[in-house]
C-alpha positions in Angstrom: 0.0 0.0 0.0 2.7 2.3 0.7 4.4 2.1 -3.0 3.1 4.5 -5.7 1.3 2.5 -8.6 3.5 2.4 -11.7 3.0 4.6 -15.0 1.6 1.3 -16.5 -0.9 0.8 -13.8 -2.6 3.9 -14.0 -2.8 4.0 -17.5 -5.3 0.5 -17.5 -7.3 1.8 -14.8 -10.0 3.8 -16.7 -12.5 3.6 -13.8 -12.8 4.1 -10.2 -16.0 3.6 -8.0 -16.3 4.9 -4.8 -19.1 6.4 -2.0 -20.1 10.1 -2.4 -17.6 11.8 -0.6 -15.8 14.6 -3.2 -12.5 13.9 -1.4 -12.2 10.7 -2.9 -13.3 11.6 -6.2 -10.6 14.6 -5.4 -7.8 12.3 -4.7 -8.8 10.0 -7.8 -8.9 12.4 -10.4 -5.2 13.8 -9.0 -3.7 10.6 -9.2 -5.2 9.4 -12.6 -6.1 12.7 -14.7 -8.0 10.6 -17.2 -9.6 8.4 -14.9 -13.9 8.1 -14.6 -15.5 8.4 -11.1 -19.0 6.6 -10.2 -20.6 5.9 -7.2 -20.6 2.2 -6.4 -24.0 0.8 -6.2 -24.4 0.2 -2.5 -24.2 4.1 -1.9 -25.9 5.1 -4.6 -29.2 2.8 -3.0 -28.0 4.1 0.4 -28.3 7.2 -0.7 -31.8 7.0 -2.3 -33.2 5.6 0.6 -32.0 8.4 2.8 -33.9 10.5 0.2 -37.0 8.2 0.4 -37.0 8.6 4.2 -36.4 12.3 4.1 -39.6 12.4 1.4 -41.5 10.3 3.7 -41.2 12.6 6.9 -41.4 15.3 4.8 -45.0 14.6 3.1 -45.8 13.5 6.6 -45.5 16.8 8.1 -46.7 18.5 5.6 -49.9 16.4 5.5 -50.9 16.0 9.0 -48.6 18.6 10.2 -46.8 16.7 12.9 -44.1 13.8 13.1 -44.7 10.3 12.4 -46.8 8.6 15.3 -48.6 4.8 15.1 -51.2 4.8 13.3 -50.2 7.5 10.8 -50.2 5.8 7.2 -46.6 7.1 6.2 -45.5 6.4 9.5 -47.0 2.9 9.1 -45.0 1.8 5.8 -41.9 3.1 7.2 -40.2 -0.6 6.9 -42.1 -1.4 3.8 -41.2 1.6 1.6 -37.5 0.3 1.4 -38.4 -3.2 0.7 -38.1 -4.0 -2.8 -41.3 -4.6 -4.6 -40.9 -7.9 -5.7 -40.5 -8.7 -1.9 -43.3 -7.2 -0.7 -45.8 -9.0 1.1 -49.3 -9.2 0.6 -50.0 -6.9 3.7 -47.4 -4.5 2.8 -48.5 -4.2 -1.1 -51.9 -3.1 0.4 -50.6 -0.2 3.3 -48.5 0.6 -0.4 -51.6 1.1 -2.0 -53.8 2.8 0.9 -50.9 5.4 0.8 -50.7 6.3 -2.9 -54.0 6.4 -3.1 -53.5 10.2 -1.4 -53.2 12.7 -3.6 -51.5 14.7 -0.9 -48.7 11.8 -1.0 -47.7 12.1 -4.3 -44.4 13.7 -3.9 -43.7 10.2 -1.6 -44.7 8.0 -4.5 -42.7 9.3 -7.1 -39.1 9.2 -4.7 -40.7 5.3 -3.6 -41.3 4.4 -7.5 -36.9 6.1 -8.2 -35.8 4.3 -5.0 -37.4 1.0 -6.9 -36.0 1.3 -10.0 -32.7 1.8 -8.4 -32.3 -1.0 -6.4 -34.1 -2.9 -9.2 -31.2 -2.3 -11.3 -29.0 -4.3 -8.6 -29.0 -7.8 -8.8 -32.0 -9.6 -7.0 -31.1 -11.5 -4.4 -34.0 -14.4 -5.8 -33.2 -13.9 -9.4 -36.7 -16.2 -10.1 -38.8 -13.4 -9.2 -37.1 -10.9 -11.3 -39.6 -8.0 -12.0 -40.8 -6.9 -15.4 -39.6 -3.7 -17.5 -42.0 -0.9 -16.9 -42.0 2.7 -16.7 -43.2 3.0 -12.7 -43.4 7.3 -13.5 -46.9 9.4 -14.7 -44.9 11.8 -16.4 -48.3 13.4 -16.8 -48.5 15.0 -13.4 -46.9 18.0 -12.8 -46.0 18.1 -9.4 -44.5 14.2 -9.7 -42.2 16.1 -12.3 -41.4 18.6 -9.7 -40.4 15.6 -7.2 -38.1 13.9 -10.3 -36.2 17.4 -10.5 -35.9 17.6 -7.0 -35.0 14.1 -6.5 -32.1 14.3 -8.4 -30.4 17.4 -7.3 -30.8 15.6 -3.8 -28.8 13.3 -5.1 -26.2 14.7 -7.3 -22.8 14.7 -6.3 -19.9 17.4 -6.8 
């Protein structure tokens, strides 16, 4: 670890992932000039879901204009929202449902359907129940545009 990599090294490496922290992507791009930085998959789902929960309290407060308590429906799916959907069970598919069906939860279901097709682009972990392409998005709707935009400047990274 403590020897410098050699001319010939650096010039095959043509890729380096990493988390989200700039002073990696800093210290990459010194070393290798020419070099591509991404954000390795775990973080990039890790990150999502931070925005998912952030989403979640948000349209929470916003709806019933306090924190999350028992009984709440956003407050109820907490555990759900970040399980994939393939996973879900029938129970959870149904407090899903009870929740979108909210207009005022919109914004929630459009970060839920990006944090999906994330981690649906990761490996499943029971290749057999493999879900189906599909656009999860109604572009139609202004305000779930709004929540795309927002969404991902959340997540952009410098």
């Amino acid at each position: 670890m403590t020897r410098r990599p050699t001319e010939a090294f650096r010039d095959r490496v043509e890729s380096v992932a990493m988390d989200g922290f700039t002073g990696y992507k800093t210290a990459a791009l010194e070393a290798i000039d020419t070099v591509v930085t991404v954000m390795d998959s775990f973080h990039v789902v890790a990150l999502v879901a931070e925005k998912l929960d952030h989403c979640r309290q948000r349209v929470q407060h916003e709806a019933l204009g306090h924190r999350g308590r028992p009984g709440d429906p956003l407050y109820g799916i907490r555990r759900a929202a970040r399980t994939r959907a393939g996973l879900l069970t029938t129970k959870q598919q149904h407090r899903l449902a009870k929740v979108f069906v909210d207009e005022r939860h919109i914004a929630f279901e459009v970060t839920w359907s990006f944090y999906q097709e994330r981690d649906r682009r990761l490996p499943s972990p029971r290749p057999s129940r493999g879900e189906e392409d599909h656009d999860p998005f109604d572009h139609q709707h202004p305000q779930r545009s709004s929540e795309w935009l927002r969404l991902a400047t959340a997540t952009r990274t410098h």
